[in-house]
C-alpha positions in Angstrom: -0.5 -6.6 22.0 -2.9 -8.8 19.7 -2.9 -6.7 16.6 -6.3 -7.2 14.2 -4.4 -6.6 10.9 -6.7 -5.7 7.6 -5.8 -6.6 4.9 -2.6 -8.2 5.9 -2.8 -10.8 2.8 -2.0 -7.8 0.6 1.1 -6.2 -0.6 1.8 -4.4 2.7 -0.1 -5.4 4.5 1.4 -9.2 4.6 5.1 -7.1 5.1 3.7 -5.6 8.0 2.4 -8.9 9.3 6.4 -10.5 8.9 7.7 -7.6 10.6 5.4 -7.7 13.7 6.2 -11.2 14.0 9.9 -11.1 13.2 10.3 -8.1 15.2 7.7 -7.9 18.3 5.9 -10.6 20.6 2.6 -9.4 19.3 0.0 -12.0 17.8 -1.5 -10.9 14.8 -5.1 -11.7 13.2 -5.3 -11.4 9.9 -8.6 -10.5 8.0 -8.7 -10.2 4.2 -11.4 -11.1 1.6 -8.7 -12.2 -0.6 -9.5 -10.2 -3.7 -7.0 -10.3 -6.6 -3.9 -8.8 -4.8 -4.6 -10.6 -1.9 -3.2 -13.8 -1.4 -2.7 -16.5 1.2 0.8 -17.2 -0.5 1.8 -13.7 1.0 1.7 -15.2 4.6 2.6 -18.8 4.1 5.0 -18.6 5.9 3.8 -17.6 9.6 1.2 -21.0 8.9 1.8 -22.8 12.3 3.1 -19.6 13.9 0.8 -20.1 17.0 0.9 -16.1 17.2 -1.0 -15.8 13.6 -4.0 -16.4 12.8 -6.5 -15.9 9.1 -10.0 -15.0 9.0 -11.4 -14.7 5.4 -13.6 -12.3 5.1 -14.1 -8.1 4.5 -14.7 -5.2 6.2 -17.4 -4.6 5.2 -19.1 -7.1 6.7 -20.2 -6.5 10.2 -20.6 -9.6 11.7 -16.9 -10.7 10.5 -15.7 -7.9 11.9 -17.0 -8.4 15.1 -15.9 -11.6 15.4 -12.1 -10.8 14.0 -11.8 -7.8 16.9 -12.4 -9.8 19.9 -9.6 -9.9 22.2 -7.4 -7.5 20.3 -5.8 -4.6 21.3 -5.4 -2.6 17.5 -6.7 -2.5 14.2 -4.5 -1.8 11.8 -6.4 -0.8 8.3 -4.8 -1.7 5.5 -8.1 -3.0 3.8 -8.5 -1.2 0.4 -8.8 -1.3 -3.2 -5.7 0.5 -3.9 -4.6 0.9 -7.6 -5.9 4.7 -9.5 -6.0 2.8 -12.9 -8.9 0.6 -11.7 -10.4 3.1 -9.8 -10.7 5.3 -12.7 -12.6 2.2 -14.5 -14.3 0.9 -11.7 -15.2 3.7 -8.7 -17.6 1.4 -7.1 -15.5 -1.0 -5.1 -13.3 1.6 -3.7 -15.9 3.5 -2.4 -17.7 0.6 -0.8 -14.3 -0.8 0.6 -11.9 2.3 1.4 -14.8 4.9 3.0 -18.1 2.3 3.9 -15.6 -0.5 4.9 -13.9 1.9 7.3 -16.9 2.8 8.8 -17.8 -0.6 10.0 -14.3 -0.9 11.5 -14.7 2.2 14.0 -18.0 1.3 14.8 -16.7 -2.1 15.2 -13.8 -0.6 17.7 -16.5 2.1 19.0 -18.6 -0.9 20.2 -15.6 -2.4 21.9 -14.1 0.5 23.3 -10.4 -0.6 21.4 -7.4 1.0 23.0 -6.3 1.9 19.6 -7.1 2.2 16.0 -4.3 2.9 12.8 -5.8 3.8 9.9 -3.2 3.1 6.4 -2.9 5.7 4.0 -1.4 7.1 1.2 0.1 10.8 0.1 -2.1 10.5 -2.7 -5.2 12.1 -0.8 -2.7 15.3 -0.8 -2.8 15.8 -4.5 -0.1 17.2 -6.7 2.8 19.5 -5.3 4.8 20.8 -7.8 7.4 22.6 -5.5 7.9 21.8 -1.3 7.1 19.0 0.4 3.4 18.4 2.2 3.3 18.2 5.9 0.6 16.6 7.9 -1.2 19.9 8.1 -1.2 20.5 3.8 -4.7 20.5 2.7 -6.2 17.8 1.3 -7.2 17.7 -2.5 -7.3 13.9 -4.1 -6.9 13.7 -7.8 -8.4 10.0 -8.5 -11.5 7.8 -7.5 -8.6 6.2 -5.6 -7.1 8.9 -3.5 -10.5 10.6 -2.8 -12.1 7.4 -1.3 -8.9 7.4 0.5 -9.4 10.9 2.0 -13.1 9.5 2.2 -11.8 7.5 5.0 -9.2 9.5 6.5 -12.1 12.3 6.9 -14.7 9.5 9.1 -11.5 8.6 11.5 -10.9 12.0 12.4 -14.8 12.6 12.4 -14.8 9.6 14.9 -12.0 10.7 16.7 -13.3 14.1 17.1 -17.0 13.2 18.0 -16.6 9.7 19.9 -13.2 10.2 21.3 -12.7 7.2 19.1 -8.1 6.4 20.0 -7.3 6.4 16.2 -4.5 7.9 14.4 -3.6 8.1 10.9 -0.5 7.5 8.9 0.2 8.5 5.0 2.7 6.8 3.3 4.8 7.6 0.0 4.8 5.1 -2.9 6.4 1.7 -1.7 8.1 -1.3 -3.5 9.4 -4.5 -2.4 8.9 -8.2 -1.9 5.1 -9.3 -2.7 4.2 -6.1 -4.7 1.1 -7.5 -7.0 2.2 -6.5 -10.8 0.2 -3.9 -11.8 2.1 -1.0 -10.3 5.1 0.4 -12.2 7.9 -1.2 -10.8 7.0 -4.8 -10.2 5.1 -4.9 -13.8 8.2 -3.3 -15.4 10.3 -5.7 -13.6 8.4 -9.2 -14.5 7.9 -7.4 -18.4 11.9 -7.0 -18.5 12.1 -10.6 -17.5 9.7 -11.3 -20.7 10.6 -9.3 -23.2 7.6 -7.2 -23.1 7.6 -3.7 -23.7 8.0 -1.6 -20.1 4.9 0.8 -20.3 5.3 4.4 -18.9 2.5 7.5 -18.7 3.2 10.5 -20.6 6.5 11.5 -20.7 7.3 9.9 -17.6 8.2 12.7 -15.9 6.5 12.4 -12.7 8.5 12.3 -9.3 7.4 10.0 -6.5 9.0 9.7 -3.3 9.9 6.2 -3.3 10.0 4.2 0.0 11.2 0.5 0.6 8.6 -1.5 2.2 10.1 -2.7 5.8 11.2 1.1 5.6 7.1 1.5 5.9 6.4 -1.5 8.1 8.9 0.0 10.5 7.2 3.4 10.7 3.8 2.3 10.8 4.3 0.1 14.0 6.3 3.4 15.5 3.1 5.5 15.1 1.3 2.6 16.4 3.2 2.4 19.4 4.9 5.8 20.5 1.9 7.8 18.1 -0.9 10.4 19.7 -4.4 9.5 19.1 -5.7 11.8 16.7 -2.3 12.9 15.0 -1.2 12.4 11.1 2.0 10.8 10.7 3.8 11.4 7.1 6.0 8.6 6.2 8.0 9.7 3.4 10.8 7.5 1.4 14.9 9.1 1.8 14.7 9.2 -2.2 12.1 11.4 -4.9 12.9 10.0 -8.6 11.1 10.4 -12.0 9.3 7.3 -13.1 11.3 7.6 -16.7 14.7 6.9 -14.4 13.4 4.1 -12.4 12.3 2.3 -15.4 15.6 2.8 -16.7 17.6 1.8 -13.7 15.0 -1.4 -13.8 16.8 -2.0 -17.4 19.7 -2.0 -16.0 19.3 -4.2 -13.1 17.3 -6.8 -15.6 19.6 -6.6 -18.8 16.9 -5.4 -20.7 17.1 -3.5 -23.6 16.3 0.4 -23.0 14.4 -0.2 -26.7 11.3 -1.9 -25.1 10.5 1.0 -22.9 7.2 2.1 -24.1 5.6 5.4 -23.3 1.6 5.0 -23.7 -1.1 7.4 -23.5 -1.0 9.5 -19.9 -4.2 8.4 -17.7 -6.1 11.1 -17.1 -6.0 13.0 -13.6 -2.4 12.0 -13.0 -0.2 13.6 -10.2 3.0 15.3 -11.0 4.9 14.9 -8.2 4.6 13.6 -4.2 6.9 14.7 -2.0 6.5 14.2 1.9 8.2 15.6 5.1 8.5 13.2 7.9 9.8 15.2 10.4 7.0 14.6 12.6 7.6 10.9 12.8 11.0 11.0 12.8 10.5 12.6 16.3 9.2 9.4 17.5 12.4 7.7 16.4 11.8 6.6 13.1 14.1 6.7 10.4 14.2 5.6 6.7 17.1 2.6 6.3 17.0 1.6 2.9 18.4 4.0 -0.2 16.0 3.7 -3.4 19.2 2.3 -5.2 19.8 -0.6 -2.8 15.9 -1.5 -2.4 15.4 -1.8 -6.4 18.2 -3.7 -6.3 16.6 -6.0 -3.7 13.3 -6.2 -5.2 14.8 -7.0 -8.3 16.5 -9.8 -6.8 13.3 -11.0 -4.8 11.2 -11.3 -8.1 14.0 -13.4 -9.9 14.3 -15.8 -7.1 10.5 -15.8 -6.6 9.0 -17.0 -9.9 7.0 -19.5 -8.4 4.9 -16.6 -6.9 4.3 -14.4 -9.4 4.2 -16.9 -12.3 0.7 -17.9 -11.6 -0.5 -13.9 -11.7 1.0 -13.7 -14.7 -2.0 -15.6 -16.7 -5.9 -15.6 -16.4 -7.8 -12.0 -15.6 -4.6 -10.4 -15.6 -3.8 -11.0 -19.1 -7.3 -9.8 -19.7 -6.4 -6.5 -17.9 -3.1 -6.2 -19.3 -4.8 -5.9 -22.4 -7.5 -3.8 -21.7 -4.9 -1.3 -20.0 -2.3 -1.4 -22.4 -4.1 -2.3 -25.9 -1.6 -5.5 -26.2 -1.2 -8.9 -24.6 1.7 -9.9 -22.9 4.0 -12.8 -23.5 3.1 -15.4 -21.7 
């Protein structure tokens, strides 16, 4: 297949990217407007790869899109603004990227009549679950700006799906981590603040469970519903492992040789999910199957960011000192 990947400069999406390449004979177009979190350093290294290519630009924008499509096979839409912190700040962008942007892209594939279309997204759009585990058939009830433009989206491919026959298909994943993870999320900021000496900031009491899955654990399961997936089907992709953020910080002082005294619990953010928890028996019928434990992918990621400074030394200045500071009523050390 020629895959057009969204977003593929991004955290997972440039994952995904590496394990289509490493894994499949596919070629892969990328398309990414290279916001903050999205970075050409991600997919250095598939420059040359005659399979890959990079078109700067958004979703958003028709004509780009247009021209990115043509001769592929797929989308797959990874294009979003995707932190709830910002969103709760700064709704705009996530509406105009994550539900206007998505339009474009199926009337994009409408006009083209693409054989198939995999829209990314996240458990969040399921909202809190304080017992059980949501299925693909749990309601959906979003919490944030963030999750709601999410569900935004996840609401026009079915609508498209449903009215146009559109071939799209939609998979939710649990929280990831891993290699390329931009530092504003809890475990690669509390990793690179260990590193520092900053203080490790956690919400409330820290108490809320997320059902942590290792990025190529994702990669893997997306490209399974892309391939072996019904058109017009929800596929879960939930992580092997559900932990309170309070013991992954902790287990992050551990692997870092921090002490446990610069963990810092800050004011919660308002709206904030208890717990995730998702069942992925129904992609695990197609074959799929979590590999890595939570304990060995920390571990991993951990490692990654230590021999990686060179990448995430440069983010570590600039506007995200600025939002550092705004988010967290301190300034890092630099």
């Amino acid at each position: 297949m020629k895959l057009l990947v969204t977003g593929g400069a991004g955290f997972i999406g440039s994952n995904f990217v590496s394990y289509v390449l490493a894994n499949t004979d596919d070629e892969v177009v990328v398309l990414d407007k290279l916001t903050y979190a999205g970075r050409r350093e991600n997919l250095a290294a598939h420059e040359g790869d005659p399979r890959f290519s990079f078109i700067h630009g958004a979703i958003e924008d028709r004509e780009t899109v247009d021209r990115a499509i043509a001769g592929c096979d797929a989308i797959v839409n990874f294009a979003a603004e995707s932190h709830v912190d910002r969103s709760i700040d700064e709704p705009d962008a996530f509406i105009q990227t994550d539900i206007f942007g998505t339009q474009v892209l199926l009337e994009a594939s409408r006009a083209v009549d693409l054989p198939r279309y995999l829209q990314i997204s996240t458990d969040e759009v399921y909202g809190s679950i304080d017992e059980g585990t949501f299925t693909e058939e749990s309601p959906i009830d979003p919490s944030s700006p963030y999750s709601a433009s999410k569900a935004g989206g996840d609401l026009l491919v079915q609508a498209y799906h449903r009215t146009y026959g559109t071939p799209a298909l939609i998979t939710r994943a649990s929280n990831n981590y891993g290699p390329f993870h931009y530092p504003e999320k809890l475990i690669p900021l509390c990793i690179l603040n260990a590193f520092a000496g900053d203080k490790l900031p956690v919400y409330g009491d820290g108490m809320q469970v997320r059902n942590w899955l290792y990025v190529e654990d994702h990669c893997s399961g997306i490209y399974t519903a892309l391939t072996r997936g019904e058109v017009g089907e929800v596929y879960n992709i939930g992580g092997p492992d559900e932990c309170p953020n309070i013991d992954v910080v902790k287990r992050i002082v551990e692997l870092t040789g921090c002490d446990e005294s610069l963990i810092e619990f800050v004011t919660d953010r308002p709206g904030h999910d208890v717990r995730y928890s998702l069942s992925s028996e129904k992609i695990r019928g197609l074959g799929w199957q979590a590999q890595t434990s939570f304990d060995e992918g920390l571990e991993r990621t951990v490692q990654w960011y230590r021999d990686n400074e060179a990448w995430w030394s440069p983010i570590r200045s600039g506007d995200y000192l600025e939002y550092y500071k705004r988010q967290y009523g301190h300034a890092l050390n630099t």
